[in-house]
N, C-alpha and C positions, 0 to 999 in steps of 0.2 A: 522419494522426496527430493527435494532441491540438494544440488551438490557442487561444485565446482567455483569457477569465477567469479567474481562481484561486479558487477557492472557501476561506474561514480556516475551520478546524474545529481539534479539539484532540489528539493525540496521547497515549496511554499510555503511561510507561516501562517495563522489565522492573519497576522499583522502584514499579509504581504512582504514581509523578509524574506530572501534569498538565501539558502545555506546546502552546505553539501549531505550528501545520501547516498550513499552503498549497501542496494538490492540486488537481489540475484536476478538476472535478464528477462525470465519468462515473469516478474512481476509487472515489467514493464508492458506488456504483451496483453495481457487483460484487458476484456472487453465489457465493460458494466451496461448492456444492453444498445448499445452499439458506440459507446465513447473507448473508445482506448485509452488506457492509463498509464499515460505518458508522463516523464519527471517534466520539471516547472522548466524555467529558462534562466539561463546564469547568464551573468557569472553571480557569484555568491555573496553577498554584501561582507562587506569588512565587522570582525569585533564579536561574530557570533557561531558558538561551536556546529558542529557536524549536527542530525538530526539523527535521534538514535533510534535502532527495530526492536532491538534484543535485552536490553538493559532495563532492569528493574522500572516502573513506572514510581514508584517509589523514591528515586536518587533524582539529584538535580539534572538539569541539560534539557533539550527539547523533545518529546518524544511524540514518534510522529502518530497520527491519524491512522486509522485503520477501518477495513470494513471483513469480518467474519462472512465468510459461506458456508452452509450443508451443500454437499453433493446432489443432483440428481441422476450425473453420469460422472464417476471419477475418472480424470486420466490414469493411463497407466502406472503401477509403480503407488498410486494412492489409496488409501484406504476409505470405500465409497460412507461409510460408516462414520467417519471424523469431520471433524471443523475445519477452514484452513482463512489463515489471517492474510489478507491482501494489502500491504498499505497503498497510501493513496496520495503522489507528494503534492497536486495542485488542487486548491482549495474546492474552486468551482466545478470540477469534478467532485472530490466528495458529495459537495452539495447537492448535486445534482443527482447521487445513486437513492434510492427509495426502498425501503425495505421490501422480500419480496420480487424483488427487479433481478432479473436473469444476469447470471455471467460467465461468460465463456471463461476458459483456463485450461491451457497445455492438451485443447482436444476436447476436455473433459466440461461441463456444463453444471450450473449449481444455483442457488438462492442467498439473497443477501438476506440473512438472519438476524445480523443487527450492526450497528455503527461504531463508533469509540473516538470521538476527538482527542483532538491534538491536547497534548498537556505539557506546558512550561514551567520549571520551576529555579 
């Protein structure tokens, strides 16, 4: 599984806000049927915290968008058997993956099983 460095990039609101995001690199890397899922474009608008991965859905703050995949080839190191959450920090990307729709990852190949927007509270 992911290990190491955090790569800072910026995240999109559903609101078009600007804000910062700290993902691990090969998120960024992701290929949702041929878009790459690249962070939004900064700089980060003033007045609004970080965009969180890992933190309760439940606690306040922004928490970002995601999209789940099944395997149909895992990369190495993965278990072809599991789920894996991809986030996704520009909107119109999200918008545009379909359930179903293929995505490359670390080598490795899979299906988008289902969505999860963005939730601010």
């Amino acid at each position: 599984m992911s290990a190491g460095q955090f790569t800072r990039t910026f995240y999109e609101t559903d609101d078009a806000n600007i804000v910062r995001l700290r993902v691990q690199p090969e998120t960024l890397t992701a290929d949702f049927a041929g878009t790459v899922n690249d962070g939004a474009t900064g700089p980060a608008n003033a007045g609004f915290p970080s965009a969180s991965l890992s933190r309760s859905r439940r606690g306040y703050g922004i928490h970002a968008r995601y999209v789940t995949i099944a395997w149909d080839t895992a990369p190495a190191d993965y278990d072809d058997r599991g789920l894996l959450s991809i986030h996704v920090p520009v909107k119109a990307t999200f918008d545009a993956i379909t359930l179903g729709s293929t995505v490359s990852y670390l080598g490795g190949t899979g299906e988008v099983v289902s969505k999860t927007s963005e939730l601010i509270r």
